[in-house]
C-alpha positions as CSV (number, residue, x, y, z in Angstrom):
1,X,79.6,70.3,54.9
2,X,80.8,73.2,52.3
3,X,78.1,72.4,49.4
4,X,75.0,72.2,51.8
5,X,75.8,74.7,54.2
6,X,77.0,77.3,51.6
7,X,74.3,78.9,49.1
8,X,74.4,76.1,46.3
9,X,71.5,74.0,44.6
10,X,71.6,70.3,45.1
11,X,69.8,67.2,43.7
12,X,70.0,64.0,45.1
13,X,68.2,60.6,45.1
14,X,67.4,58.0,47.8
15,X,66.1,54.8,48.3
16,X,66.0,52.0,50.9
17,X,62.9,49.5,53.2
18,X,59.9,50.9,54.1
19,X,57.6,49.5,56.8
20,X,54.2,50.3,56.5
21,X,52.2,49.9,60.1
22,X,48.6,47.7,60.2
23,X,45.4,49.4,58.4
24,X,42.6,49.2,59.8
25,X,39.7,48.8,57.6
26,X,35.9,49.6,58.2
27,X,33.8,46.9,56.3
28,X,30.4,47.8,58.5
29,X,27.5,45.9,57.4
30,X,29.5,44.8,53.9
31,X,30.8,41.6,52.4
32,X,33.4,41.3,55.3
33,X,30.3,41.2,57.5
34,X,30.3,43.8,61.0
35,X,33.3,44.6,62.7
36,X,36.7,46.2,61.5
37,X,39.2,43.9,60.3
38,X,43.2,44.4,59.6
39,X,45.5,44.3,56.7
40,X,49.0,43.9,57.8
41,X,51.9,44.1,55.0
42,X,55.6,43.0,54.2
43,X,58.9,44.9,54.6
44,X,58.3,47.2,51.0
45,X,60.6,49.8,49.2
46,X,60.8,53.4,48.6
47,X,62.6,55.0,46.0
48,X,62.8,59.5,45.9
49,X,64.5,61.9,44.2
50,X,65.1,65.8,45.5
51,X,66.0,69.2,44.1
52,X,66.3,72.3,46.2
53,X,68.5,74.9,47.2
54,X,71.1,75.3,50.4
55,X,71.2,78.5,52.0
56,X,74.5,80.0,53.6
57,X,72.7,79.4,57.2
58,X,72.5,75.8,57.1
59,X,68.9,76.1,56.1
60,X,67.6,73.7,53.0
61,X,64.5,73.5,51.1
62,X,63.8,71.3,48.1
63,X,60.9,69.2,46.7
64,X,61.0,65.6,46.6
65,X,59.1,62.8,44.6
66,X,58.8,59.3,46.2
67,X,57.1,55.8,45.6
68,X,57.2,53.6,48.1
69,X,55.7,49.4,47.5
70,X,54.3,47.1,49.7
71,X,52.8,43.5,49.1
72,X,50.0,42.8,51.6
73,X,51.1,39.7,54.3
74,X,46.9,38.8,55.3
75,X,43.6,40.6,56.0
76,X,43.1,38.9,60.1
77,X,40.1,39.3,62.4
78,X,37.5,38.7,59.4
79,X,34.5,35.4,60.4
80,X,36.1,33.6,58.1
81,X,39.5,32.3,57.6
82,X,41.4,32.8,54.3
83,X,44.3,34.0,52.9
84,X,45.2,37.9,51.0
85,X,47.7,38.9,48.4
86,X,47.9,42.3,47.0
87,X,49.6,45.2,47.2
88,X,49.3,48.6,47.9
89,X,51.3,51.5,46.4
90,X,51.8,55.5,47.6
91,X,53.2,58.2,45.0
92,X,53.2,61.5,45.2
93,X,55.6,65.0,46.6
94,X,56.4,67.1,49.7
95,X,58.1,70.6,50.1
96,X,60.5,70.0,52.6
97,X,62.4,71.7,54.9
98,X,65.9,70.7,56.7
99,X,68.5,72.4,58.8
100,X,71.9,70.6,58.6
101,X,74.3,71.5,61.7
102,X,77.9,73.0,61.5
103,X,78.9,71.2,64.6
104,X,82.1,73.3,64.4
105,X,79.7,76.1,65.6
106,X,78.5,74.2,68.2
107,X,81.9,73.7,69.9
108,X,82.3,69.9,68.5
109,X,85.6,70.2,66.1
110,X,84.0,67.4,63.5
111,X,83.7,68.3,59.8
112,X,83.5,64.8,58.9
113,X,79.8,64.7,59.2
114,X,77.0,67.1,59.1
115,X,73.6,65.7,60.9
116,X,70.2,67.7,59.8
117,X,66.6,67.5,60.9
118,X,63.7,68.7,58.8
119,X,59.9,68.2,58.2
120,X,57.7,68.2,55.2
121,X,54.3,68.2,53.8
122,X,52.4,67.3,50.8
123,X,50.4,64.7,48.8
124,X,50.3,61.2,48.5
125,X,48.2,58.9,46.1
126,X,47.0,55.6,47.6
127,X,46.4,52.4,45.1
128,X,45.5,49.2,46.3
129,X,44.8,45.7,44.7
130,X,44.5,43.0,47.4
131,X,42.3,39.8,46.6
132,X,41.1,37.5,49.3
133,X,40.6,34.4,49.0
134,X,37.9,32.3,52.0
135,X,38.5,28.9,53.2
136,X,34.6,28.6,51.9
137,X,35.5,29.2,48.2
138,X,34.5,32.9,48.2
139,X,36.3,35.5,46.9
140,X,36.6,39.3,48.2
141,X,38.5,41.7,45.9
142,X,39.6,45.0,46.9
143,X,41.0,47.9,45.4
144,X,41.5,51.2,44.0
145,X,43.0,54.4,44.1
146,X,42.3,57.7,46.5
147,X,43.9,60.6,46.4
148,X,45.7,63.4,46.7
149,X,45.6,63.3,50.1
150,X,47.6,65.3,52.5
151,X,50.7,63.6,53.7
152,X,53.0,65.0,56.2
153,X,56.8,63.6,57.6
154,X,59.9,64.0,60.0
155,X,62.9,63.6,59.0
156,X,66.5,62.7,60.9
157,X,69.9,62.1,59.1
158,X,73.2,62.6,58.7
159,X,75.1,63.5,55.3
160,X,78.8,62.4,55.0
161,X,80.6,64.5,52.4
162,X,82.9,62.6,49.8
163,X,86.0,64.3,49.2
164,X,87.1,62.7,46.1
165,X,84.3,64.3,44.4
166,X,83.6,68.3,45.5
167,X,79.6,68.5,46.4
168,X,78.8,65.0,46.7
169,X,78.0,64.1,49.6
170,X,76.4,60.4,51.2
171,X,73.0,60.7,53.2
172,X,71.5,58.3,55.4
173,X,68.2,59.3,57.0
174,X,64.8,57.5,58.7
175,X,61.6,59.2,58.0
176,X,58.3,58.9,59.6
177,X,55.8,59.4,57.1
178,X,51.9,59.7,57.8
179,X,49.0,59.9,55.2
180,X,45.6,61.1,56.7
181,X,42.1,60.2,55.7
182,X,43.5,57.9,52.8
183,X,39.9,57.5,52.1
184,X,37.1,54.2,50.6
185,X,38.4,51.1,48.6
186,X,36.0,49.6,46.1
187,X,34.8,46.3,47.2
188,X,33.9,43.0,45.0
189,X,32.5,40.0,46.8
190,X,31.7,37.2,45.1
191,X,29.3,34.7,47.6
192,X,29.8,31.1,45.9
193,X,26.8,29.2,47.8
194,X,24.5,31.9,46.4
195,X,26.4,32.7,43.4
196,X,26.2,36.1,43.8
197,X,28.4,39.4,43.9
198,X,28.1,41.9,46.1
199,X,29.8,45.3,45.4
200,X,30.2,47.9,47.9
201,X,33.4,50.3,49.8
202,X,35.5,49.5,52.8
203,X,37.1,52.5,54.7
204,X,40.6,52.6,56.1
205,X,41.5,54.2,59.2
206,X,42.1,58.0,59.3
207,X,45.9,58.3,59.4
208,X,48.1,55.3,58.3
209,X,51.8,55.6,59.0
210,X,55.1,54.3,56.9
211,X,58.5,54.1,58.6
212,X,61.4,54.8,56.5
213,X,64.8,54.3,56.3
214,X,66.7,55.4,52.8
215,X,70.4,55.5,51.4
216,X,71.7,57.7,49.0
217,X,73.7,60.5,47.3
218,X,73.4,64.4,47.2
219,X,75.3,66.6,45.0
220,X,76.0,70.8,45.5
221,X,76.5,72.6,42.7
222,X,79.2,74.9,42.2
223,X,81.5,73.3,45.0
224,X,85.0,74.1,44.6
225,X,87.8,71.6,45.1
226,X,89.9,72.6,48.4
227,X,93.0,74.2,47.2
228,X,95.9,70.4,47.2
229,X,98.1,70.8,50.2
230,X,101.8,72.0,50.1
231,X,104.4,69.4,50.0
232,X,106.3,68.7,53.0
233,X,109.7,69.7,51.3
234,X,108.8,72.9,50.2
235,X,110.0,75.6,52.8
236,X,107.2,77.4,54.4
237,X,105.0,80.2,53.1
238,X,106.3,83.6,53.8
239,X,104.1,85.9,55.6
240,X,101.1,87.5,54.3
241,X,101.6,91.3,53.4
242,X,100.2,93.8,55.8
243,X,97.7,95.4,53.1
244,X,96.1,91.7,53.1
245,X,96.2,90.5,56.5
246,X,93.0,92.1,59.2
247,X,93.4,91.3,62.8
248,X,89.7,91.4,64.6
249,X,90.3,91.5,68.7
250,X,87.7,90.1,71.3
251,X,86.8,90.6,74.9
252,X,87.8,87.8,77.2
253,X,85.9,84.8,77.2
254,X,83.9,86.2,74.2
255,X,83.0,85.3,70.3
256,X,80.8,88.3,70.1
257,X,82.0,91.2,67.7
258,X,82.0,94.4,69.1
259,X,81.1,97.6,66.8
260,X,85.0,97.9,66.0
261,X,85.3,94.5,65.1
262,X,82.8,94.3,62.4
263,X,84.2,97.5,60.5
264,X,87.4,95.5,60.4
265,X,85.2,92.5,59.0
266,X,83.8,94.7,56.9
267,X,87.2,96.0,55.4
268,X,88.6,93.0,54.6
269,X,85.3,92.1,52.6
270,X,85.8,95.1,50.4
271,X,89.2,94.9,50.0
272,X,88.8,91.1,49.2
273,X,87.0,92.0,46.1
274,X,89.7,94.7,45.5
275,X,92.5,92.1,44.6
276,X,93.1,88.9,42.8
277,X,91.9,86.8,46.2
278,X,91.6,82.7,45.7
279,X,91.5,82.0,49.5
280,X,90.0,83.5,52.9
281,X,91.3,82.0,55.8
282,X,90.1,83.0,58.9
283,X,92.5,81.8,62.0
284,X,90.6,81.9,65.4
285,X,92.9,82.3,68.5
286,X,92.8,82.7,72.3
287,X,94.6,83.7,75.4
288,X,96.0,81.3,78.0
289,X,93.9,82.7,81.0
290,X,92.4,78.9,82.6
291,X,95.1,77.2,80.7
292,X,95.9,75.4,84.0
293,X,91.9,74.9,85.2
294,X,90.2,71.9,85.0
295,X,87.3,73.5,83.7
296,X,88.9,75.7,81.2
297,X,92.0,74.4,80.0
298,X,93.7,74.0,76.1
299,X,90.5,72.0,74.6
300,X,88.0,74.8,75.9
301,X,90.4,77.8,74.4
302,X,90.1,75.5,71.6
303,X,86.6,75.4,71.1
304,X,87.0,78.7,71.2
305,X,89.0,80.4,69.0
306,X,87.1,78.2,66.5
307,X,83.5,80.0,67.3
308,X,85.5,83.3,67.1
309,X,86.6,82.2,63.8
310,X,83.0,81.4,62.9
311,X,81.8,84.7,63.7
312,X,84.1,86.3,61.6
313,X,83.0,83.8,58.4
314,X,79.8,84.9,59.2
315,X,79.9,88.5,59.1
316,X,82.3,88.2,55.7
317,X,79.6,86.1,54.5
318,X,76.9,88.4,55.4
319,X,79.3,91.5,53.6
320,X,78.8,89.5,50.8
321,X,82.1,87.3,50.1
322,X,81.3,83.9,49.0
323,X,80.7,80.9,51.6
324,X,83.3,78.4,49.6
325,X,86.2,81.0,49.5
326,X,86.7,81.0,53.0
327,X,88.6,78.1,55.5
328,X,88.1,78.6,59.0
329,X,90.6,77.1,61.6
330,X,91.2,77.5,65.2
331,X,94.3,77.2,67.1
332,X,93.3,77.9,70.8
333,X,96.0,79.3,72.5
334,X,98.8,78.6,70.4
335,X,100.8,80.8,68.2
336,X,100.6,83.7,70.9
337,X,100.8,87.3,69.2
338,X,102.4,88.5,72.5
339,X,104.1,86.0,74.6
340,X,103.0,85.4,78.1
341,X,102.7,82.5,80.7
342,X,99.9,80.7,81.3
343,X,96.8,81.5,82.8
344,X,97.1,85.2,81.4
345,X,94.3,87.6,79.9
346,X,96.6,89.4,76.7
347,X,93.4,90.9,74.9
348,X,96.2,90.8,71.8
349,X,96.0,87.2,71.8
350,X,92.3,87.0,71.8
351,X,92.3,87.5,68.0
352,X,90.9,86.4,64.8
353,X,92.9,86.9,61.8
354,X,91.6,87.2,58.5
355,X,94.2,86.8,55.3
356,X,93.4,86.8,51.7
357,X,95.7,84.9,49.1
C-alpha cells in the first residue's frame, strides 16, 4: 500500500481483547501458606497508539504506547477455598519494527491488501490490586506496582488501504506480548481467629504472556490522491512524445537490469525532474516464448512483466524520484512492440516502458 510502503510518516491507533495467560505466584512460607498457587484472569482490553516513519523498502519503525486491563477471575490451588476480585493493569512502550509486503513483487497481482510482520521491545509497568476473600473469614490483599520491566512482542497483520481517504489505511493484527521477571507484590493478610495481620511479598513467575488481538486505523502522510480515471467517452490519449517516453529491454526470462538498462533508468530520472511531470508510469511487458506451455503460459508472462516493472520503480526510486509519483502495471504479453506468434523469444518485446506525463 502507497502510504506505508513509500517514505511517509504515519500515526495510527489500535485497540481490541486481550487474553492474559495464568500467573503463577510464589507465596513460600507466607500468608498463602507453602506451595505456589495461580491467578487466572478474564478476557481484558488493550488500547495503543503509534507514530513512526515508512521507508521506501517496505521497512517501518515507530514507537507505540499501550494499556492493556484485566479483572482477575480467582486465585486456585491455595489450602483454603475462597473467592478473588482484582485486577491487574500493564502500561508502558516498545520501539517496533515491521516489514509490510508488496505482494506485487512477489508475483501475487493483489494491491488490495498489504500483510507485515514485525517485532518489538520495550517496557511495561505491572499494577495489581486483587483482594481475597477465605471461606474462614480471612482476608488476603494483594497488590502493587513493579516496574519498568523489559517487555518484548511479535507481531502479524495485515493493513487494508481505504481509498476514499489517501493514506488511511485499516489494520488488523494479533500480538504475542511477553513481560519478564514482572517482579514481588506486596502482601496483607489479615488471620481473623488470631486477629492478626501478617504483611509480607508474593513473587510471580518469571515471564507472563498476553495474547492480543487489535483493530484499528493508520494514516500516511503526504499520500497523494490517484490521479480520477478518464471517462469512457472521451477518445483515447494520444501517444506519449518520444523526448518523454524510455524503453528499458531485458534478457529472456529475466527482471534483472543489465548495466545498459539502468543508464536508461537513470535518464528518465533526470529528465523527470527536467519537465513539468505529474505521473510516472512504468508498463512491464513480455514476450510470448511458453505462451502455449503449461508451465509458463499468459499468467506466468504476467507475473512477469510486473516484477520487471518493479525493478524499474525501484531503481527510479533509488535515482531519487518520488515513491507516490510512480504507477506500475504489467501487461504480460500483450501489446507486442513487434508482432510475432506465439511461443517466440522477440528481446523487443521483453520491455519496460517508462513515460512521464
Amino acid at each position: 500500500m502507497d502510504g506505508f510502503s513509500s517514505g511517509h510518516p504515519y500515526i495510527g491507533v489500535a485497540g481490541g481483547p486481550s487474553i492474559l495467560q495464568d500467573i503463577a505466584v510464589d507465596p513460600g512460607d507466607g500468608p498463602l501458606g507453602p506451595g505456589p498457587a495461580t491467578e487466572r484472569y478474564n478476557l481484558g482490553f488493550i488500547g495503543a497508539g503509534a507514530a513512526g516513519w515508512a521507508f521506501s523498502n517496505g521497512v517501518q519503525v515507530d514507537v507505540l504506547g499501550a494499556y492493556e486491563y484485566n479483572s482477575l477471575n480467582n486465585l486456585v490451588k491455595v489450602p483454603v477455598p475462597g473467592y478473588q476480585t482484582g485486577h491487574q493493569e500493564s502500561y508502558g512502550g516498545f520501539l517496533e519494527a515491521l516489514y509490510a509486503f508488496k505482494l506485487p513483487e512477489f508475483g501475487i497481482p493483489i494491491t488490495a491488501f498489504s500483510p507485515y510482520l514485525g517485532v518489538g521491545t520495550g517496557a511495561l509497568w505491572t499494577h495489581q490490586t486483587s483482594p481475597e476473600f477465605l471461606s474462614n473469614g480471612d482476608e488476603h490483599h494483594i497488590g502493587g506496582t513493579s516496574g519498568a520491566n523489559f517487555a518484548y512482542e511479535g507481531i502479524a497483520g495485515v493493513a487494508v488501504p481505504i481509498a476514499a481517504v489517501p493514506g488511511l489505511a485499516l489494520t488488523a493484527d494479533y500480538r504475542l506480548v511477553g513481560v519478564h521477571n514482572p517482579g514481588d507484590l506486596n502482601s496483607v493478610f489479615y488471620n481473623k481467629v488470631d486477629n492478626a495481620i501478617v504483611k509480607g511479598g508474593i513473587g510471580l513467575q518469571k515471564d507472563v504472556f498476553v495474547h492480543v488481538i487489535t483493530v484499528g486505523l493508520a494514516y500516511a502522510f503526504g499520500v497523494a490522491a490517484p490521479p480520477p480515471p478518464e471517462p469512457a467517452t472521451m477518445p483515447p490519449a494520444p501517444a506519449p512524445m518520444p523526448a518523454r517516453s524510455y524503453l528499458v529491454f531485458f534478457d529472456w526470462d529475466s527482471a534483472a537490469l543489465s548495466a545498459r538498462a539502468a543508464e536508461v533508468v537513470a535518464e528518465a530520472a533526470q529528465n523527470s525532474t527536467r519537465v513539468q511531470t505529474t505521473r510516472i508510469d512504468v508498463d512491464g511487458y513480455a514476450d510470448t516464448s511458453h505462451a502455449g506451455s503449461e508451465k509458463r503460459g499468459t499468467a506466468y508472462n504476467l507475473r512477469l512483466s510486473m516484477k520487471r516493472a518493479f525493478m524499474v520503480q525501484r531503481e527510479l526510486v533509488r535515482d531519487g524520484v518520488p515513491g507516490g509519483a510512480i504507477e506500475t502495471h504489467g501487461f504480460g504479453d500483450t501489446k507486442l512492440l513487434v508482432a510475432t506468434g506465439p511461443d517466440s523469444r522477440e528481446p523487443q518485446n521483453r520491455r519496460v516502458e517508462i513515460v512521464l506525463h
